[in-house]
VMD Tcl script that draws the C-alpha trace (Angstrom):
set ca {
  {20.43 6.91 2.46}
  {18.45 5.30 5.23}
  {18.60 1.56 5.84}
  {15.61 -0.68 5.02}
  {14.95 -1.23 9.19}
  {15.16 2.65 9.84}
  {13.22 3.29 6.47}
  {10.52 1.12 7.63}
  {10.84 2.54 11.28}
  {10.33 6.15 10.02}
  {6.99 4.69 7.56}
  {5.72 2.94 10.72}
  {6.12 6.44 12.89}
  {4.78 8.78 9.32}
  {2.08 6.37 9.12}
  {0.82 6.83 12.74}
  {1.01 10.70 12.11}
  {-1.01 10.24 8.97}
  {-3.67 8.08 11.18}
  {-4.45 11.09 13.55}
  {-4.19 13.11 10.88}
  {-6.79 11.33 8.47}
  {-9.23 10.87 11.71}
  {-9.50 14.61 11.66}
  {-9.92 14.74 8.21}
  {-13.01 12.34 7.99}
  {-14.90 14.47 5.17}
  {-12.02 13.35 2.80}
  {-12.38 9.64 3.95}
  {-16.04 9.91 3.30}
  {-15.46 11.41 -0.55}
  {-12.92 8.87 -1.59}
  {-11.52 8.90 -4.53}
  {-12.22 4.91 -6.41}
  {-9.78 4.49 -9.88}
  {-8.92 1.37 -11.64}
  {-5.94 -0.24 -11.55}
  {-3.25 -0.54 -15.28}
  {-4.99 -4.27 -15.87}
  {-5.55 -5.64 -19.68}
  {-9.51 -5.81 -18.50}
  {-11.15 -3.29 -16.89}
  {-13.71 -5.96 -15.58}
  {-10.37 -7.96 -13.78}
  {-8.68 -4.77 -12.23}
  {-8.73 -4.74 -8.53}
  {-10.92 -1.73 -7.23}
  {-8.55 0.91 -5.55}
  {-9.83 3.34 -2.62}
  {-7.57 5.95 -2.05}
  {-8.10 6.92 1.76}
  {-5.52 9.18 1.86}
  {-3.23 11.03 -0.08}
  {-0.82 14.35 1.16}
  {2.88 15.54 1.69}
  {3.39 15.28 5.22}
  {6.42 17.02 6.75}
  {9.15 15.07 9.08}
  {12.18 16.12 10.99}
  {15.35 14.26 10.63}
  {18.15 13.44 13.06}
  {19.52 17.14 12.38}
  {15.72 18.56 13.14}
  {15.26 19.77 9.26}
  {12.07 19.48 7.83}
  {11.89 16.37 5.18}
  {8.70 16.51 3.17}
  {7.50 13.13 2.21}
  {4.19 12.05 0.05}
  {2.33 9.58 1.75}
  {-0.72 7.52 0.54}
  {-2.82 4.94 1.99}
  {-5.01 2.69 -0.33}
  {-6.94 -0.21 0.20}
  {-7.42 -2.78 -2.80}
  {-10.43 -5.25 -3.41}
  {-8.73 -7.83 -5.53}
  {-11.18 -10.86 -6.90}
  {-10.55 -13.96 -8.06}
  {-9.27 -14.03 -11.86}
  {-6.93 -16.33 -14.11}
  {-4.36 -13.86 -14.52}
  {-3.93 -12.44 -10.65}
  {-3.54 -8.78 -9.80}
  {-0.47 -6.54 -9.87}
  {0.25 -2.96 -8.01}
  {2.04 -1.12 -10.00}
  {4.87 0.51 -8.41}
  {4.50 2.99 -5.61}
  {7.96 3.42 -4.66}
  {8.39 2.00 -1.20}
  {5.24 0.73 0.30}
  {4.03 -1.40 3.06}
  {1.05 -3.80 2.91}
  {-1.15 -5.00 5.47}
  {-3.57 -7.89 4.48}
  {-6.81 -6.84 6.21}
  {-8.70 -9.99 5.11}
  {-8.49 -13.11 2.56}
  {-5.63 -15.63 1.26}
  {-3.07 -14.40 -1.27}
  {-0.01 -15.68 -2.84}
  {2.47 -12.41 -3.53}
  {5.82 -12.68 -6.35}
  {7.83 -9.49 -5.67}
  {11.29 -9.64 -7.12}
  {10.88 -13.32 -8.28}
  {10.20 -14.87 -4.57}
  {6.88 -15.93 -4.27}
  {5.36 -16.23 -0.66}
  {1.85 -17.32 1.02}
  {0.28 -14.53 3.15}
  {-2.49 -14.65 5.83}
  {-5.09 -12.39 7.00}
  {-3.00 -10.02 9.54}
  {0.18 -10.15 7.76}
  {2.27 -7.38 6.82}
  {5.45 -6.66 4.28}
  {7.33 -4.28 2.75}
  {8.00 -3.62 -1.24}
  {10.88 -1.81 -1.80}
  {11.15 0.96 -4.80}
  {10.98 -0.14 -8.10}
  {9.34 -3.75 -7.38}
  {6.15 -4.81 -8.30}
  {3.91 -6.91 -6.36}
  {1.53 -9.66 -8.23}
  {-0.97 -11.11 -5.94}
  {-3.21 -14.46 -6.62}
  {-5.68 -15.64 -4.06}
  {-5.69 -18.97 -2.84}
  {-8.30 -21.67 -3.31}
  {-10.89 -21.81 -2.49}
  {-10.86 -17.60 -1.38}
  {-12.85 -15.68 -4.17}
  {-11.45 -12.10 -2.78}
  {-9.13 -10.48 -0.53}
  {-8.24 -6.62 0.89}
  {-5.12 -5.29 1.32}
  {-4.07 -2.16 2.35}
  {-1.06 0.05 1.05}
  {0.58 2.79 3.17}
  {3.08 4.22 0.54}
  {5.94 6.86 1.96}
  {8.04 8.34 -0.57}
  {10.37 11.85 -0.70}
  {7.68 14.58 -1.34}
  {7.81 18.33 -2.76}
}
mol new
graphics top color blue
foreach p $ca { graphics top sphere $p radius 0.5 }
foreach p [lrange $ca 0 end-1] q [lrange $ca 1 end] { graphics top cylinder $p $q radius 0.2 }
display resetview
């Protein structure tokens, strides 16, 4: 099992393969795939853009190939009384690309700022309010899990 800094070392280094590879791939980018989010109102869900989604391969320290699913997703999240939860994604970094938000993972709750970025470890979910007076915020989720 790899430790959380060499986990998040080997998502930082996947995720910079995954940025070449999506920049060749722009077709895909440009027919993105929108879903809702699990939400008790459709109408309060945060608006999901997958940008992109594949099994990437990876050597390890003995130069076998480790296949690994990695997705990147940006999420429009609006002001609402009840906030916004990601469900879980198994371990996932998140990069606040604009806006004020408040995130509770595992009971701690913590103020984030436009730039910021943190890690959610498997099994936790993320709930996310925005702070006053910011009516929306984007965030974007690179997600890097064992693949098939």
């Amino acid at each position: 099992m790899l430790n959380p800094s060499r986990k998040l070392l080997l998502a930082l280094s996947v995720v910079a393969l995954c940025s070449l590879s999506a920049s060749l791939h722009l077709s895909r980018a440009a027919a993105q795939q929108k879903t809702q989010a699990h939400a008790g109102n459709a109408a309060e869900a945060p608006e999901i853009a997958t940008r992109f989604s594949e099994v990437v391969r990876a050597r390890n320290a003995k130069g076998a190939a480790v296949p690994l699913k990695v997705e990147i997703k940006e999420w429009n999240v609006t002001r609402y009384d009840r906030g916004a939860e990601i469900s879980d994604q198994g371990f996932y970094i998140v990069h606040l690309l604009s806006g004020q938000v408040t995130t509770e993972i595992a009971g701690k709750t913590t103020a984030r700022n436009t730039g910021d970025f943190w890690t959610v470890e498997k099994g936790q979910h993320m709930a996310i309010s925005l702070k006053r007076p910011q009516e929306q915020a984007r965030l974007q989720t690179i997600a890097v899990n064992p693949g098939h």
